[in-house]
C-alpha positions as CSV (number, residue, x, y, z in Angstrom):
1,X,9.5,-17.9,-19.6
2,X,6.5,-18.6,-17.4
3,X,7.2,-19.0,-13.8
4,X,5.0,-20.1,-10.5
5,X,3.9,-16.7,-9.2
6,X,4.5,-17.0,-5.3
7,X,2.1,-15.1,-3.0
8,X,3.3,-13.4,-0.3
9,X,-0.3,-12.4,0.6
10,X,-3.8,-13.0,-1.2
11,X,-3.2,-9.4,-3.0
12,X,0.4,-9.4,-3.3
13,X,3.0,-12.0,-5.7
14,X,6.1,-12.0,-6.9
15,X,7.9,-14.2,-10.1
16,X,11.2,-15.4,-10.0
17,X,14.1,-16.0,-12.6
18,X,16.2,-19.0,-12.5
19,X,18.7,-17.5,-10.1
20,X,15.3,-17.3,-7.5
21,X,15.5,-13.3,-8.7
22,X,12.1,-11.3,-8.1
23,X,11.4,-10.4,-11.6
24,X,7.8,-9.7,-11.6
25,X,6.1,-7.8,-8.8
26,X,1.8,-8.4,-9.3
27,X,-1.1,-6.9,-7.5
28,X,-4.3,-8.6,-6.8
29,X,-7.9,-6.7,-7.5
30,X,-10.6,-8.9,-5.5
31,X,-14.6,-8.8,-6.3
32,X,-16.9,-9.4,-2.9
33,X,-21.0,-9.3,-4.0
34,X,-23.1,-9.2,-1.2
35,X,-26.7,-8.9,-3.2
36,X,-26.2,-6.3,-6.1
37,X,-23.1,-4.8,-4.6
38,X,-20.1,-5.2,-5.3
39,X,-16.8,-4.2,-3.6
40,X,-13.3,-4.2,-5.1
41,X,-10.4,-5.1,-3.2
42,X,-7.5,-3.0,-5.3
43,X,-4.3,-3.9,-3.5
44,X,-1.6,-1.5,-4.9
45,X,2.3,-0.8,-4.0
46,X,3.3,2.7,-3.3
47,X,6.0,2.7,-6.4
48,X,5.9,0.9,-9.6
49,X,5.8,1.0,-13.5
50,X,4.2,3.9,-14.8
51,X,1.7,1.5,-17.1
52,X,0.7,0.1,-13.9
53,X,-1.0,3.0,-12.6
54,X,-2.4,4.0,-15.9
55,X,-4.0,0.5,-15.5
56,X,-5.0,1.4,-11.5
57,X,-6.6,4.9,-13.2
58,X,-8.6,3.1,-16.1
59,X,-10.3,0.7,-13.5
60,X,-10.5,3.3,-11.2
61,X,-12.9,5.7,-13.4
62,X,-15.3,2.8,-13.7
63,X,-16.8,2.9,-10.2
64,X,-19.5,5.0,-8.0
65,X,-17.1,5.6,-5.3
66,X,-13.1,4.9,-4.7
67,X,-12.2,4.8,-1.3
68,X,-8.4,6.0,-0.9
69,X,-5.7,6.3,1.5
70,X,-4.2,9.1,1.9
71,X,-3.2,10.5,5.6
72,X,-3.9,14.2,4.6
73,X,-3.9,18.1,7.6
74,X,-7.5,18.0,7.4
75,X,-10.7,16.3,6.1
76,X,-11.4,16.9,2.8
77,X,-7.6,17.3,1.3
78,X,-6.5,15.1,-1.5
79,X,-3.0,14.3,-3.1
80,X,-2.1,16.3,-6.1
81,X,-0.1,14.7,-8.9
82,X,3.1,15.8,-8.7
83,X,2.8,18.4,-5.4
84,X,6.1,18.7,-3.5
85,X,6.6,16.3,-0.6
86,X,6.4,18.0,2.9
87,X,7.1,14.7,4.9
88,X,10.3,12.7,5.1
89,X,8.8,9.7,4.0
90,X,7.0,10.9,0.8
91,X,10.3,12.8,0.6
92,X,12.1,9.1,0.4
93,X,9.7,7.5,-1.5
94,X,9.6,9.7,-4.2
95,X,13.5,9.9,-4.3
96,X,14.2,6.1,-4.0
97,X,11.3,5.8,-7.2
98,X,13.2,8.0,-9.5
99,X,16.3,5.4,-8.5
100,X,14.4,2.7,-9.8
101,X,12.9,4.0,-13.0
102,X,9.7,3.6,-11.5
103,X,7.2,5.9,-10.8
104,X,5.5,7.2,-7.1
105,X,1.7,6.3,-6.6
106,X,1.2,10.1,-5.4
107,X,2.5,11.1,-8.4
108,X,0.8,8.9,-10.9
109,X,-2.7,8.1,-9.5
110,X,-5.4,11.2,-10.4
111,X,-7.4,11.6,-7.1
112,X,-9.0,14.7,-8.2
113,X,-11.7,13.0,-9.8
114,X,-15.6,13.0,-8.0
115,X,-16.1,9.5,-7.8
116,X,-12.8,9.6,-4.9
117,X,-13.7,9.8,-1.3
118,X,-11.4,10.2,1.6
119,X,-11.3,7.2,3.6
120,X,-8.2,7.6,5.8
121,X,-7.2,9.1,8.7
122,X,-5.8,13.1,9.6
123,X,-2.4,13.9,10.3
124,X,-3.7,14.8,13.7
125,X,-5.8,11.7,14.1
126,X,-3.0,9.9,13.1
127,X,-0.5,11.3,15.3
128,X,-2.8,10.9,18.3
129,X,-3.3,7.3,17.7
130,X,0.4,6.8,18.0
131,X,1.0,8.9,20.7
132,X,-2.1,6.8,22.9
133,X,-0.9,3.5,21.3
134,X,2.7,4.3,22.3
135,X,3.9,3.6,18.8
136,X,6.8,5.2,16.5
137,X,5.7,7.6,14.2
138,X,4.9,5.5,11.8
139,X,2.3,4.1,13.5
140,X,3.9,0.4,14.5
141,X,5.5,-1.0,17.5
142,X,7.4,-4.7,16.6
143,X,6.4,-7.5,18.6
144,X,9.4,-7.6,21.3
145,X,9.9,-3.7,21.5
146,X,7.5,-3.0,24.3
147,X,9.5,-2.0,26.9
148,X,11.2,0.4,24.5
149,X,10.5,4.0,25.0
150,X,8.8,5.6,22.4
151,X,11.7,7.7,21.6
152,X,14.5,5.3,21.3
153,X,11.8,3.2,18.9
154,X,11.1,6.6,16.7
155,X,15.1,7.2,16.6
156,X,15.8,3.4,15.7
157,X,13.1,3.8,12.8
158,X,14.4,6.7,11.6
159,X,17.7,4.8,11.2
160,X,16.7,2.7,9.4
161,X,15.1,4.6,6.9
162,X,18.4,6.5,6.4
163,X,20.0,3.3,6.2
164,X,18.2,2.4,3.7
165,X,18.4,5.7,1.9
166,X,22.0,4.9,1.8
167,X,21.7,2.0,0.1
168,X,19.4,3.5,-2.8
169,X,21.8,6.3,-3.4
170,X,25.2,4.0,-4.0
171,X,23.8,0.7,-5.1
172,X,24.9,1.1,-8.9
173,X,22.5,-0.5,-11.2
174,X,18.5,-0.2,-11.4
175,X,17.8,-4.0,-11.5
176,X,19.7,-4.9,-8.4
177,X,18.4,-2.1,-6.5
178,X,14.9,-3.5,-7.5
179,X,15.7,-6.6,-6.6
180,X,16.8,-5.1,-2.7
181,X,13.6,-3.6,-2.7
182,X,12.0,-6.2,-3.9
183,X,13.1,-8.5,-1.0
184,X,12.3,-5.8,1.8
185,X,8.6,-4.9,0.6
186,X,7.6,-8.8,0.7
187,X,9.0,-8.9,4.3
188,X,7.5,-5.8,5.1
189,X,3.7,-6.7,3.6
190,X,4.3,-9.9,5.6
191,X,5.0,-8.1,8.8
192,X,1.5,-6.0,7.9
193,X,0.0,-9.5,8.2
194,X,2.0,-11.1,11.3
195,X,2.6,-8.2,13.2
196,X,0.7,-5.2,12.5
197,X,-2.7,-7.1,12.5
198,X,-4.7,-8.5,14.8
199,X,-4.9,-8.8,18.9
200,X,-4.1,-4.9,19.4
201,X,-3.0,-4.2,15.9
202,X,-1.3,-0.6,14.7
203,X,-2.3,2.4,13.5
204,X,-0.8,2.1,10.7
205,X,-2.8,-0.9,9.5
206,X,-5.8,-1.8,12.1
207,X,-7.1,1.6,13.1
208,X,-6.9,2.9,9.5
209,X,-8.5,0.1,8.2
210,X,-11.6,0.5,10.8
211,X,-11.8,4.0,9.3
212,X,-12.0,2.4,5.6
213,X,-14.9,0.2,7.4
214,X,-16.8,3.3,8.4
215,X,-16.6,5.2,5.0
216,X,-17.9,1.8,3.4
217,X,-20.6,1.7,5.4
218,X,-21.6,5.4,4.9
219,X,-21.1,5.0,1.5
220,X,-23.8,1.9,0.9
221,X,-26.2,3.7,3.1
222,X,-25.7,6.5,0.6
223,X,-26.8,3.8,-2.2
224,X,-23.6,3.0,-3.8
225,X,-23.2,-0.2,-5.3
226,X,-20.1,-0.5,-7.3
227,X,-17.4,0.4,-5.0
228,X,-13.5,-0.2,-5.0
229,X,-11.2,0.5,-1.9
230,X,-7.6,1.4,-3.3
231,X,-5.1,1.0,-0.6
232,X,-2.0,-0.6,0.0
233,X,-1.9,-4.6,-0.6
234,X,-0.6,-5.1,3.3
235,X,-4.0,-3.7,4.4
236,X,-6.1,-6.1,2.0
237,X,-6.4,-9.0,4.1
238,X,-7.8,-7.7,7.4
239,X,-10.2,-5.6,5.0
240,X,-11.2,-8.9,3.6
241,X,-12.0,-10.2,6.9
242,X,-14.4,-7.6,7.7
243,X,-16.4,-7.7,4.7
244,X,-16.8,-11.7,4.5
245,X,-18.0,-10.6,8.7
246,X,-20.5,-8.3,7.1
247,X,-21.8,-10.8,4.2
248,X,-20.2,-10.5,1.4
249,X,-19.1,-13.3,-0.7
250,X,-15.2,-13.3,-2.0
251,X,-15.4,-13.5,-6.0
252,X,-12.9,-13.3,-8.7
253,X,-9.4,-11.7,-8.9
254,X,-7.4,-10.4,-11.5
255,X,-3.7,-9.3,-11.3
256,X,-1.9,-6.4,-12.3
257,X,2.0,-6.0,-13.1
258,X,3.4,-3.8,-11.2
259,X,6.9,-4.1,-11.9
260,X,8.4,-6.0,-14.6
261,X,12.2,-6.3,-14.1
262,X,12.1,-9.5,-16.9
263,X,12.4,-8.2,-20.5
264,X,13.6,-4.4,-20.0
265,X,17.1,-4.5,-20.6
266,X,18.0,-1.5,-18.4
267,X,21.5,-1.3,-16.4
268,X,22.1,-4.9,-15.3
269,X,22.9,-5.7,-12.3
């Protein structure tokens, strides 16, 4: 059955069933030319179908340079597929994508390949930001929370997290859980937008993605010109902005499944 796709952001959609179910989770790739350049926008989601990222890692190995995220000790560093998790939120991420049959970017995506450059922040950079922004530790403060000391915002997030581990551990079937998850990561890309963008903005979005900016721009100067940023889909539209700022023209867009929830009969829910 064919259903209206409905964007939650320019790089992110969901499909629904007839019940208003997500069933289909899709990620947007973007073209921008300015000239006889050509910049990819490749919005991805942290956890999803194993065929998805062998689709991410086939377009990947087609350009000069992929920019990546990765928040890494020191410059240079790259993930390693399949590495054990030292931080309590690759920790959770990895754990809650074995709950859903689905597969962690970290552990899927090959960033050990030469065309991959580092454009992200340190842990230390990272952590400094925060600290001099007065944010939680992951890098946000919520509109409303100003007056809250950073402690008591760090203890509330942490909360949640374990909140919501709780709910991936005894939520019985596969499909439902998907489904949770589903609900939470629209409203959390739309907070990237609403919240976490713009007048101020975060660390975890705005001052990473003005390091992305700076990589780009040392990366054209170097004579690239077929280039693809690979981040999450919640940074894609402020990294938009600054490249239709610096000249480049938006061009087409092509969607990837990333989780397809509609014809695998798995424990239903």
């Amino acid at each position: 059955m064919t259903t209206t796709p409905e964007p939650v952001n320019a790089y992110f959609r969901v499909h629904r069933d007839a019940k208003r179910h997500v069933d289909r989770v899709e990620t947007a790739v973007v073209r921008f030319a300015r000239g006889d350049v050509a910049v990819d926008l490749l919005g991805v989601v942290h956890i999803g179908d194993a065929r998805y990222y062998d689709a991410v890692n086939r377009l990947a190995a087609a350009y000069q340079a992929v920019l990546f995220e990765a928040i890494v000790a020191k410059k240079g560093d790259r993930p390693k597929k399949g590495s054990s998790a030292d931080n309590f939120v690759a920790i959770m991420a990895r754990a809650t994508a074995r709950r859903l049959d689905l597969v962690y970017q970290l552990d899927a995506i090959d960033y050990d390949r030469p065309n991959f450059v580092h454009a992200d922040m340190t842990l230390r950079e990272f952590r400094q930001s925060t600290v001099s922004r007065n944010e939680s530790f992951l890098g946000t403060r919520p509109a409303g929370t100003e007056a809250v000391p950073r402690q008591e915002l760090d203890a509330a997030v942490q909360s949640g997290m374990l909140e919501f581990a709780k709910r991936v551990v005894t939520t019985d079937t596969s499909r439902s859980l998907k489904r949770a998850f589903a609900t939470e990561l629209i409203a959390a890309i739309a907070g990237s937008i609403a919240g976490l963008v713009g007048p101020g903005g975060s660390t975890i979005v705005s001052r990473r993605n003005e390091v992305v900016a700076e990589v780009l721009g040392k990366q054209l100067k170097a004579g690239k010109r077929s280039l693809a940023v690979l981040y999450g889909c919640g940074h894609m539209p402020d990294l938009e902005t600054m490249l239709v700022a610096d000249g480049f023209v938006r061009g087409e867009e092509k969607w990837l499944l990333a989780w397809n929830l509609r014809d695998k009969p798995t424990r239903e829910g």
